[in-house]
C-alpha positions in Angstrom: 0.0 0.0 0.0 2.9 2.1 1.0 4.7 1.5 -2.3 1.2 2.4 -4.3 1.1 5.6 -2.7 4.9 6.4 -3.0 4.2 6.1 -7.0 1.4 8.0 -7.1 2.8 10.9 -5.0 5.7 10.8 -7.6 3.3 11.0 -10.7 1.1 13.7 -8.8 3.9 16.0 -7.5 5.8 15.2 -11.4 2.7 16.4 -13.4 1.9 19.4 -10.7 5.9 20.8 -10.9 5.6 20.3 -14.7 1.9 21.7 -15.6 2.6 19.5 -18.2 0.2 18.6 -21.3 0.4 15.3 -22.8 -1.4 15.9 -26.4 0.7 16.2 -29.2 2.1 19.9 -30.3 1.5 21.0 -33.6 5.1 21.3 -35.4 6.5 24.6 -35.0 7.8 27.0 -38.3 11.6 27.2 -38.0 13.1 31.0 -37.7 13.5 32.6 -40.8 16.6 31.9 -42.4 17.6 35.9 -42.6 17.1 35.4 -38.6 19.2 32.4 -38.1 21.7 33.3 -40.4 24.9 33.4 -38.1 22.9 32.8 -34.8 22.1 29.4 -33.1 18.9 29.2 -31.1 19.5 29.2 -27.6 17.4 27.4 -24.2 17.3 30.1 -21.6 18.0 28.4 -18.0 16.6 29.0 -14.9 18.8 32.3 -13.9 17.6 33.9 -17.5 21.6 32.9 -19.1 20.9 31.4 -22.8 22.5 27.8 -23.3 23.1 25.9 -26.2 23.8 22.3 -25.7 23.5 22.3 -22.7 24.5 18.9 -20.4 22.1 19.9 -18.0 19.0 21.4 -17.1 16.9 22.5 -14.6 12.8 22.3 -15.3 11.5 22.9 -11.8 13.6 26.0 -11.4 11.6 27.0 -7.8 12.9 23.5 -5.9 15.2 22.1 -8.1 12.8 18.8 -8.0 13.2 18.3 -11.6 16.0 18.4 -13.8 17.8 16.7 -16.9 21.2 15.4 -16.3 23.9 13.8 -19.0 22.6 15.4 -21.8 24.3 14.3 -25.3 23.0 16.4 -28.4 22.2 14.4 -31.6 20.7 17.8 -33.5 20.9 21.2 -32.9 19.3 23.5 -35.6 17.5 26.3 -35.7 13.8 25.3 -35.5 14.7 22.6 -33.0 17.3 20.3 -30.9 17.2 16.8 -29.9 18.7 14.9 -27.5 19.0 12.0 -24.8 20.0 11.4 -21.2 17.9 11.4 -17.8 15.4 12.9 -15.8 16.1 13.3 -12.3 12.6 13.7 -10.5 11.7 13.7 -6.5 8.9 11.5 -5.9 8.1 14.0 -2.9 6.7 11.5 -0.2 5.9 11.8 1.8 6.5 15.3 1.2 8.9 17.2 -1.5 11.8 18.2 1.3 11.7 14.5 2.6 11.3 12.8 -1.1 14.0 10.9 -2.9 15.5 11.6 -6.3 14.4 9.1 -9.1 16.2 9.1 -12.2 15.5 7.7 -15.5 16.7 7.6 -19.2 14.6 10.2 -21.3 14.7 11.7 -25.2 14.3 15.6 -25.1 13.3 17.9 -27.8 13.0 21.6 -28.0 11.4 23.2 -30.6 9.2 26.4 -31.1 11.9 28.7 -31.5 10.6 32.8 -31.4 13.0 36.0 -30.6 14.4 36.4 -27.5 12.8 39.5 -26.3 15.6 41.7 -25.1 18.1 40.1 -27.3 18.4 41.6 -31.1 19.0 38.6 -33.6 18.7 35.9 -30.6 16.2 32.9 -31.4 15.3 30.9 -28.6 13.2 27.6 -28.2 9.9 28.3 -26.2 8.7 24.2 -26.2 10.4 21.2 -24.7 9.2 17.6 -25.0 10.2 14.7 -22.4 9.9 11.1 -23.2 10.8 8.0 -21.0 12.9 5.8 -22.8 14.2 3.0 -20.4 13.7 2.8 -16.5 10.8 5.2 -16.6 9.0 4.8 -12.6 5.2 2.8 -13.5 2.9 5.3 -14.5 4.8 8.0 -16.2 3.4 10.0 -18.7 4.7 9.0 -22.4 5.5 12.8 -23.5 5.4 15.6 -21.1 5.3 18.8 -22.7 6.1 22.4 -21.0 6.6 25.8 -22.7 9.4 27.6 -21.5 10.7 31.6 -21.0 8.0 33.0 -23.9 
């Protein structure tokens, strides 16, 4: 019974942190090639600094109870990047500062690219996509999507 609840404690605080949405996202247009001409689009981090390739990644930027860790890059354009390595989630139970760090093999992909407010000639990607792909805990959600710094 324990165990049950540990699980869905993970999968509730998981889908709460991540206000994530599981339907499939439209594709998004790529930047115009006169705007990515000579400019890479960027993921902005939790502390606003833009990254590109990054190896690691904070989502939950408030706790820190979600993050990506080994990243490896397979693509990085301008209309979108994608890449592999693990989630590293806190099932929060039996409450987020007492939880324990899960971590699991996932495929990321960020797309959606639009300017970077603030930033002449900057692109960066507004979308990212998360999907188990190995040890995922029982009960994880097959994509999770989240829009990021719009």
């Amino acid at each position: 019974m324990r165990a049950h609840k540990a699980r869905a404690a993970l999968l509730v605080c998981a889908g709460a942190a991540l206000a994530a949405t599981t339907a499939a996202a439209p594709a998004a247009p790529a930047p115009p090639a006169s705007a990515a001409r000579g400019h890479t689009a960027v993921v902005v981090d939790c502390a606003g600094h833009p990254q590109t390739r990054p190896g690691g990644f904070v989502l939950a930027c408030g706790d820190g109870n979600y993050a990506l860790t080994s990243l490896h890059w397979s693509q990085w354009q301008p209309g979108s990047a994608n890449g592999a390595g693990n989630a590293v989630v806190n099932n929060c139970v039996p409450y987020c500062a007492a939880g324990r760090f899960q971590t699991y093999q996932v495929t990321v992909r960020l797309d959606n690219p639009k300017p970077w407010p603030g930033h002449p000639k900057q692109w960066h990607y507004t979308r990212l996509s998360v999907s188990p792909a190995g040890n995922a805990p029982p009960r994880t959600p097959a994509v999770v999507t989240l829009q990021l710094w719009n």
